[in-house]
Structure formats: structure tokens, C-alpha cells
C-alpha positions as CSV (number, residue, x, y, z in Angstrom):
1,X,136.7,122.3,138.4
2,X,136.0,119.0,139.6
3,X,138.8,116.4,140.2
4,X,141.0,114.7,136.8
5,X,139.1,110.9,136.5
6,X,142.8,109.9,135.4
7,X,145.1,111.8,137.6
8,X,145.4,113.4,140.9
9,X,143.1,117.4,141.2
10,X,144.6,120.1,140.2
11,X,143.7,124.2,141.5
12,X,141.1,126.1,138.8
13,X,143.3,128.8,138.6
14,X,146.2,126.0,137.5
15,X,146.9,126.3,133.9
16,X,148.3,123.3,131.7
17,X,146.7,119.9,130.9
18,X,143.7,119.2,133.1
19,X,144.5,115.5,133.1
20,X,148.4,115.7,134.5
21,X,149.8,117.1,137.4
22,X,152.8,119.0,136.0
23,X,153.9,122.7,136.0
24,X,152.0,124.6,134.6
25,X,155.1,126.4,132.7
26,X,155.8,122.7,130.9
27,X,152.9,122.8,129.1
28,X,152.5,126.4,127.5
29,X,152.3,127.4,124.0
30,X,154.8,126.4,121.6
31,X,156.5,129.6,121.9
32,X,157.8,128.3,125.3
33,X,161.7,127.5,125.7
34,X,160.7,124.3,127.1
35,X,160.9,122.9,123.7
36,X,158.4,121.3,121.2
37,X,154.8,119.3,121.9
38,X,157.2,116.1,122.0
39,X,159.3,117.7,125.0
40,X,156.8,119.0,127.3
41,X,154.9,115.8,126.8
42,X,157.9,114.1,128.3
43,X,158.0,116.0,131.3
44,X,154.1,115.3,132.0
45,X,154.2,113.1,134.9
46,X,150.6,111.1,134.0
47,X,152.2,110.7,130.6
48,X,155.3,109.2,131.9
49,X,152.7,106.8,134.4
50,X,151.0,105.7,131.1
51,X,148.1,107.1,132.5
52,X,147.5,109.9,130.1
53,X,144.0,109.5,128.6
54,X,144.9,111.0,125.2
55,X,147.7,109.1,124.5
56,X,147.1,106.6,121.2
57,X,143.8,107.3,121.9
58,X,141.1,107.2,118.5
59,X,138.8,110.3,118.4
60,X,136.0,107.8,119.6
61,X,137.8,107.0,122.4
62,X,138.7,110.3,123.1
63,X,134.6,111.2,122.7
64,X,134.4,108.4,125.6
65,X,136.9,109.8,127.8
66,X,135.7,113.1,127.7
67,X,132.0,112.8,128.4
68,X,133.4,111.2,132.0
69,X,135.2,114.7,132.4
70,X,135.1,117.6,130.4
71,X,138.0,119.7,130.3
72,X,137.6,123.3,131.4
73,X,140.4,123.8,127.5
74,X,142.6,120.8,126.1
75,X,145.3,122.8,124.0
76,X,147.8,120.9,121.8
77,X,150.6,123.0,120.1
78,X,147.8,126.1,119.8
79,X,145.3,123.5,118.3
80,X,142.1,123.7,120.7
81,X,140.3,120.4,120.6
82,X,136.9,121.8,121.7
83,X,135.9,119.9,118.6
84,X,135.9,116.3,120.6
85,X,133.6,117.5,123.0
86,X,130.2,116.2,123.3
87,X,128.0,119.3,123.9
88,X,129.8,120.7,121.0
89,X,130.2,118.0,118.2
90,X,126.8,117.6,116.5
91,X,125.1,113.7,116.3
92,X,124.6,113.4,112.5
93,X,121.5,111.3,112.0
94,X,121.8,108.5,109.9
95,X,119.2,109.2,107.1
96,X,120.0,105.2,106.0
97,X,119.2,104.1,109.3
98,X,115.8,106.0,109.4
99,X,114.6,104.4,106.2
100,X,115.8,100.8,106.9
101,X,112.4,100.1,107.0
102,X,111.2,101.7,104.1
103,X,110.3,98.9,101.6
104,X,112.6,98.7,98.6
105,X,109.7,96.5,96.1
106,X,106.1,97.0,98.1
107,X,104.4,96.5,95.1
108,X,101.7,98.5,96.4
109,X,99.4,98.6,93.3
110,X,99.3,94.6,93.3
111,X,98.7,94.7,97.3
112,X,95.7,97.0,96.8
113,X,94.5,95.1,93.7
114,X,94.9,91.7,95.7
115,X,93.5,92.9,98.8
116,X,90.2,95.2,97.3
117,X,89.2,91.4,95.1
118,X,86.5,90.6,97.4
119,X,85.0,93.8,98.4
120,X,85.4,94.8,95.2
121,X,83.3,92.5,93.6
122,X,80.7,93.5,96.3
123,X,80.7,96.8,94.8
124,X,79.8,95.7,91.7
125,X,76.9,93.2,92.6
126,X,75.4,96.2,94.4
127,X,71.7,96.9,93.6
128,X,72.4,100.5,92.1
129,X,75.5,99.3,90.3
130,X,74.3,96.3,88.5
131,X,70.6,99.0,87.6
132,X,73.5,101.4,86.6
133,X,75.4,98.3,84.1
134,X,71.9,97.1,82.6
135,X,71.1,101.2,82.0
136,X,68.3,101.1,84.4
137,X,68.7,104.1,86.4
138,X,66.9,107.2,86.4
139,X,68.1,110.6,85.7
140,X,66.7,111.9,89.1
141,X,69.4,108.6,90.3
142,X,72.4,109.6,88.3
143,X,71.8,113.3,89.3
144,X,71.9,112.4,92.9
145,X,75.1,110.1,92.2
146,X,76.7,113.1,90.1
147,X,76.2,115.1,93.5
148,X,77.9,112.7,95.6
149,X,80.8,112.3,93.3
150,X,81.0,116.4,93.7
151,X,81.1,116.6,97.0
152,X,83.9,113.6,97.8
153,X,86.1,114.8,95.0
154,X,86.3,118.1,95.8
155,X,86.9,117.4,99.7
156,X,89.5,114.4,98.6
157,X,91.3,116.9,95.8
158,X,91.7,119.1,98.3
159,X,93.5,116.9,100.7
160,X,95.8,115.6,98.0
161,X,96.6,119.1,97.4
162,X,97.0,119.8,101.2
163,X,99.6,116.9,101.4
164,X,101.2,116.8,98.4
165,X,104.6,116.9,99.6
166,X,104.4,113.5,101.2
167,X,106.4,111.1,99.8
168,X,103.9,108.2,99.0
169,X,101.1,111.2,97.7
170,X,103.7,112.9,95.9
171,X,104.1,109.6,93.9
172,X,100.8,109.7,92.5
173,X,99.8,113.5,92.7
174,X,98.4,114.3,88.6
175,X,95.9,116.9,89.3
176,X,96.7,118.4,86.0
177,X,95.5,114.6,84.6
178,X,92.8,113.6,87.0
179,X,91.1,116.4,89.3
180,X,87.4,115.6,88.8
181,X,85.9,118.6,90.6
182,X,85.3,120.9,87.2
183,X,84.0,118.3,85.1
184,X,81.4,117.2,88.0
185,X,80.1,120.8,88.2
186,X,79.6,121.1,84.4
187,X,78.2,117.6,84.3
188,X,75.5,118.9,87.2
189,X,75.4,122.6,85.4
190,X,73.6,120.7,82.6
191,X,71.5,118.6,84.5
192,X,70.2,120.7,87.1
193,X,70.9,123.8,85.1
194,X,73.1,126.6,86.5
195,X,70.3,128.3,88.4
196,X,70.5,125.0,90.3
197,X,73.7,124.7,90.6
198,X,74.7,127.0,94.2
199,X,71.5,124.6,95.4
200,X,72.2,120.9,94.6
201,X,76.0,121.7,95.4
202,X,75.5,123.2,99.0
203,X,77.3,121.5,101.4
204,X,73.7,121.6,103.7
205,X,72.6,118.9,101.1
206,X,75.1,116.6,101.6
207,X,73.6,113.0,102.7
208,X,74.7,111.0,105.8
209,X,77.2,108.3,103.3
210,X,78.6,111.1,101.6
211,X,79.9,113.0,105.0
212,X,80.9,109.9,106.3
213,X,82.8,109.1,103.2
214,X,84.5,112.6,103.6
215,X,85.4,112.0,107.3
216,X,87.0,108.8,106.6
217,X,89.0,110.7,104.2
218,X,89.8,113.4,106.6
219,X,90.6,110.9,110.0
220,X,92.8,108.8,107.7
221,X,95.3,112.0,107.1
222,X,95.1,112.6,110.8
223,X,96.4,108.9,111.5
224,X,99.0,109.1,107.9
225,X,98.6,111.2,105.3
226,X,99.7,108.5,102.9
227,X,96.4,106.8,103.3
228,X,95.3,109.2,100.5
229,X,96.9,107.0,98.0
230,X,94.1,104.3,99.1
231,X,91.5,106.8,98.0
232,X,93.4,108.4,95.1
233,X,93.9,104.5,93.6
234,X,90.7,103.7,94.2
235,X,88.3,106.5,92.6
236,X,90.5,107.5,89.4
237,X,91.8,104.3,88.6
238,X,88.2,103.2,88.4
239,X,87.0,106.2,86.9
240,X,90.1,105.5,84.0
241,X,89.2,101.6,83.8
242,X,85.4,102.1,83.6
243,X,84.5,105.1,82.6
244,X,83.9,104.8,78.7
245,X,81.9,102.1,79.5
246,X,79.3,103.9,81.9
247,X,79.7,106.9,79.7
248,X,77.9,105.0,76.7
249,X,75.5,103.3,79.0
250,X,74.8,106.9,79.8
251,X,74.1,108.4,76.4
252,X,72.0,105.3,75.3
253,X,70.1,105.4,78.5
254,X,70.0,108.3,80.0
255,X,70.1,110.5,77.3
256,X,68.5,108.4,74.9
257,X,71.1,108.6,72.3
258,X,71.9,106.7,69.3
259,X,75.5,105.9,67.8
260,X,74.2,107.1,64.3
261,X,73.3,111.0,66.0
262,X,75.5,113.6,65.3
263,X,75.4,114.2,69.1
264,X,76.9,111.1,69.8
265,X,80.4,112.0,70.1
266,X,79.4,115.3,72.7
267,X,80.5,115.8,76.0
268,X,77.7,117.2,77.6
269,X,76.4,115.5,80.5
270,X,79.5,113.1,80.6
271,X,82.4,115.5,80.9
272,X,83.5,113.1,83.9
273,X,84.4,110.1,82.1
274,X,86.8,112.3,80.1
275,X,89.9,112.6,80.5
276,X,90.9,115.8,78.4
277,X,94.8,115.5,79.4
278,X,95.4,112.0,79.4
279,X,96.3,110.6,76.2
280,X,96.8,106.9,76.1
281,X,94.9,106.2,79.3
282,X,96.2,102.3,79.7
283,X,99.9,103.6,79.3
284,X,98.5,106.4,82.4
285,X,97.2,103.5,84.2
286,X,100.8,101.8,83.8
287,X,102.7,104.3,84.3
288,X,100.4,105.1,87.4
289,X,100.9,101.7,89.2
290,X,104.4,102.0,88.9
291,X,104.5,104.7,91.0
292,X,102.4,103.3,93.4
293,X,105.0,100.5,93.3
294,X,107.9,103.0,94.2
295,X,106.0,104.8,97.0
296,X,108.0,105.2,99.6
297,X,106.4,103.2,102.6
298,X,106.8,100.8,105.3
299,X,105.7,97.3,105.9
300,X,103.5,98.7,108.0
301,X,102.3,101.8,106.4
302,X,101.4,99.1,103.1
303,X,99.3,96.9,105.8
304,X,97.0,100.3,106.2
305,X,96.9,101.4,103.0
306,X,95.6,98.4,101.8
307,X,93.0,98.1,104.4
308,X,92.0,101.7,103.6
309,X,91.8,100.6,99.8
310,X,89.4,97.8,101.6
311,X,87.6,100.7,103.4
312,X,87.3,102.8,100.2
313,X,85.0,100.3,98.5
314,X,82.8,99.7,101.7
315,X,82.5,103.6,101.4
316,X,81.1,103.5,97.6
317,X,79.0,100.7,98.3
318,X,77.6,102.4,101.1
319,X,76.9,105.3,98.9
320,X,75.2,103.4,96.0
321,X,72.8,101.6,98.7
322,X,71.9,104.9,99.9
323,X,71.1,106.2,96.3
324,X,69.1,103.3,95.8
325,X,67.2,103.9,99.2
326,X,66.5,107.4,98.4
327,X,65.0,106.5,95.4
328,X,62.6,104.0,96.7
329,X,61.6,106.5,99.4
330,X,60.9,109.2,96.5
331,X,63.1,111.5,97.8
332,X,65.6,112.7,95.0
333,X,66.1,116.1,93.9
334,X,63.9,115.8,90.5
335,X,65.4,116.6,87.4
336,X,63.6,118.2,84.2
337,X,63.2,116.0,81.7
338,X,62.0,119.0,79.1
339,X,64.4,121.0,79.8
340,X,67.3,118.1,78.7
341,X,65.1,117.5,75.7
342,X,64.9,121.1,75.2
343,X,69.1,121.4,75.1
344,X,69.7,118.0,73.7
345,X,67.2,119.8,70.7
346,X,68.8,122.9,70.7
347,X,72.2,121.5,70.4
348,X,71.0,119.4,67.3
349,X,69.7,122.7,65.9
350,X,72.6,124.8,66.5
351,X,74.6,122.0,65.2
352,X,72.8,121.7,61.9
353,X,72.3,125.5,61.2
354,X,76.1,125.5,61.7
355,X,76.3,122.8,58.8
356,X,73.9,124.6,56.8
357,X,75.5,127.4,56.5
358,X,78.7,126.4,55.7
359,X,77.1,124.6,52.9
360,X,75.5,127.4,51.8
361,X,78.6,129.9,51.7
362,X,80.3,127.3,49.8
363,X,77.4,126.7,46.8
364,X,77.2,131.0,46.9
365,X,81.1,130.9,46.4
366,X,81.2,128.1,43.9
367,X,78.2,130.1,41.7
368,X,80.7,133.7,41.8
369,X,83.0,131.9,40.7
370,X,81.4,130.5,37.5
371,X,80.2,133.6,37.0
């Protein structure tokens, strides 16, 4: 044992406090006849000095004292006091102190509304977006736009799903509510048809925007996976805010459908601009930014999301010019016009054989009963 910082070395095979320099016998258990904890103390000569480092000492202090010399065993009255030592009393981690940072009002929905204004409005004076607005796009256009959607949802659903136990993505995390992947693939089922479908869905047919879109999605995970709530915000809150509109611009103009058809009110072909387990979809939307708004994040960790939110719209707008390019250069997967005017047909057929029959069975019910 090394020497006593407080008092003169004493022999390893000594017994007794480490710290003084008396008998070993004065400081046994309590079953000695030497008397209680009080007496023995007396009789410790570094006590006596007012040199005993444990004397009217606080257990900080004694932490202190103690990690200049560890004792080889402090005893008190049976009580060992292994408990002060440093190697042996856990540090606690202060789980306040860790999130002192953490932002108690980020208002991260307003930051990412605020900061997205001016590429936002970019997005929307795009070539492809204002054709798409004005119902001037092609169904060879909106099929390759349908494919692109596809392949980013899927790849971003499944990286939500991968990091859902974050605490700023577990904020927003409604798959239940918003996962778009199923509706995409019957919205391309019926344009391409589903002997298409394993073809125009093959990740070998991905175009350069969309796989850069995807690894921008990916590289911001590696760097925080909170970043996903840039993408998340963007894509189904727009999907939520505009989608009835583009869905009607759809069945006027792409499938050349009139308010007055019976078909009108149909799904097919726009199952992605519905939202089967969302009721009130502005109370969603509400309720949605709210939780943005209580995502746990940083200062810092807001500054990036934002700028991903920024880097989200670069990425669609990026997309739509690439559509628009591909069409120019006559190079979109072509879809069959007869064969949607075939279905849109046999849907009206099926739909008014079904009416006709139920007619019928009623007048053939009414005339039995007469009878």
C-alpha cells in the first residue's frame, strides 16, 4: 500500500484506519473492549492532530479525499464504506443536462413552411407543373410521374419505417394514414395494366433524378436520421393540401371525365390522392404540424431540417424537368390509350348492368306481389 496523503505510512499487513497511525487493536470491530466508535476515535492520534480526513467531512468531500488515496478497507462500527469510492460508485448521467439543448417551442412546421416559400414557389412555376395545373399533360407524362412517385415513396417509407424510433420521426410516423406505396402500384396496375406492372416498377428503370432523389434520402439518415421529417413534411403534406385538386384535373383531363358520369366519383386511376384512413384531412394536417412543433430537436438539428425541406423541393423540381425532358425527347414508356377506354367502358357497363338488374328484380317482385 502506498503511503497515507494525511498521515505518516503504515505496514500492509497493519490493520486499523489507513489514515492514522494508531494500534491496530484501537480500532477493531465494535465487539472490542476498547469501547464504542466514539472511544477508539479518541485514541486515533491523526484524529487528535485534526488531521483526520473523514472528520465533518460531506460525502463529496470524502469522494475528493479518496480519489487522492484509496483505502485498501475504511470500516466504521462494521459499516464498510466501499460505497464512497470512486471506481465503485456509479456517475449518474444527468438526462436534464443532455437535453438542455433540445428546443422547448421549435416551431418546426412554421420554420419549414417559412424557409421552403421561395423554392417552393419554384416548384410550382415549373414547366411540367404549371402543364400538369392547366390539364395539359399527357398520359404517357403522368404515367412516367406515377413511376417516379413509386419508386421515392417506397424507398422513403421504408426509411421511416427503418427509423421510426427516433424521437423527431416518431413524431410524425402515420403509416397507417399516409403510406403511398399501395395506392401508387394500383394507380400504375391500371395504367400500364398488371402484365406491365413487374416492368415499369423495376428498379433497372429508375431515371437519373429519381436515384438521386433516393440517395439524398438515404445520405441524409446517415448524417441524422431526423432529416426524414424534411421529406415526410414535404411529400404528404403536399399530397394532403393538393391532392383533390390534381385528382380532378386528372379525371377531366386525363381521363376525359365529366362531373355528370356515374364514374365520376371512382377511384381508379387516382387512388393516390386518397386518403382512405384519414377523415377530416385539415384537422390531420393540424394535428400533424403540431407534432412537428413538439419534435424533439436542437437548434441545430432545426437549421438542417429546414434546409433539407429546402433540398426536398430542389429534388421534385428536378424530377418534373426531367419528366418534361423525356417527353420532348420522345422517350416515355407509352401507355394504351384503348385499353383505358376499353376499362373506363367496361366499368360503365358493369356499372349499369348492376343497376339494371336491381331494377329488374324489384319490378319482378312488385308484379308477385300483386299477383
Amino acid at each position: 500500500m502506498s503511503a497515507c496523503p494525511f498521515s505518516k505510512p503504515i505496514d500492509e499487513s497493519e490493520g486499523g484506519c489507513p489514515f492514522g497511525s494508531s494500534p491496530p487493536s484501537s480500532m477493531n470491530s465494535s465487539s472490542s473492549s476498547s469501547g464504542g466508535l466514539g472511544e477508539q476515535m479518541a485514541k486515533c492520534t491523526t484524529y487528535q492532530s485534526g488531521g483526520c480526513p473523514i472528520d465533518n467531512k460531506a460525502k463529496d468531500d470524502i469522494e475528493d479525499l479518496l480519489s487522492v488515496q484509496t483505502p485498501r478497507n475504511l470500516s466504521l462500527n462494521g459499516k464498510v464504506l466501499d460505497r464512497f469510492l470512486p471506481e465503485a460508485y456509479p456517475i449518474k448521467i444527468n438526462k436534464a443536462q443532455l437535453n438542455q439543448d433540445i428546443l422547448d417551442d421549435p416551431q418546426l412546421a412554421m420554420a419549414m413552411r417559412q424557409g421552403t416559400k421561395v423554392v417552393h414557389s419554384a416548384a410550382e412555376n415549373s414547366v411540367f407543373t404549371r402543364r400538369f395545373l392547366k390539364g395539359d399533360i399527357t398520359k404517357g407524362e403522368y404515367g412516367q410521374y406515377l413511376r417516379s412517385l413509386y419508386f421515392i415513396y417506397k424507398s422513403m417509407e421504408e426509411l421511416l419505417e427503418k427509423h421510426q424510433q427516433d424521437p423527431a420521426i416518431e413524431m410524425i410516423y402515420f403509416p397507417d394514414e399516409l403510406n403511398r406505396e399501395q395506392a401508387l402500384l394500383e394507380d400504375l396496375t391500371y395504367f400500364y395494366g398488371r402484365e406491365r406492372l413487374a416492368q415499369v416498377t423495376h428498379p433497372d428503370t429508375m431515371t437519373p433524378a429519381v436515384k438521386r432523389y433516393i440517395q439524398a434520402m438515404e445520405e441524409a439518415c446517415k448524417v441524422n436520421p431526423a432529416l426524414m421529417v424534411s421529406h415526410s413534411y414535404a411529400r404528404y403534406l403536399g399530397d394532403l393540401s393538393g391532392g383533390q385538386i390534381l385528382a380532378k384535373r386528372l379525371k377531366k383531363y386525363i381521363l376525359h371525365l365529366e362531373k355528370q358520369d356515374s364514374s365520376w366519383d371512382s377511384r381508379l386511376g387516382v387512388s393516390f390522392y386518397y386518403f382512405n384512413n384519414i377523415g377530416n384531412q385539415n384537422e390531420f394536417k393540424n394535428m400533424y404540424r403540431q407534432q412537428l412543433d413538439e419534435a424533439p430537436v436542437t437548434a441545430r438539428t432545426k437549421d438542417m431540417v429546414v434546409a433539407e425541406a429546402v433540398r426536398c423541393f430542389e429534388l421534385n423540381i428536378a424530377l418534373f424537368d426531367e419528366i418534361q425532358a423525356l417527353s420532348d425527347a420522345n422517350e416515355l414508356i407509352s401507355i394504351d390509350d384503348n385499353n383505358k377506354k376499353n376499362r373506363w367502358s367496361l366499368h360503365n357497363i358493369s356499372t349499369s348492368l348492376a343497376i339494371t338488374t336491381i331494377v329488374s328484380l324489384g319490378c319482378i317482385a312488385y308484379i308477385r306481389h300483386r299477383s
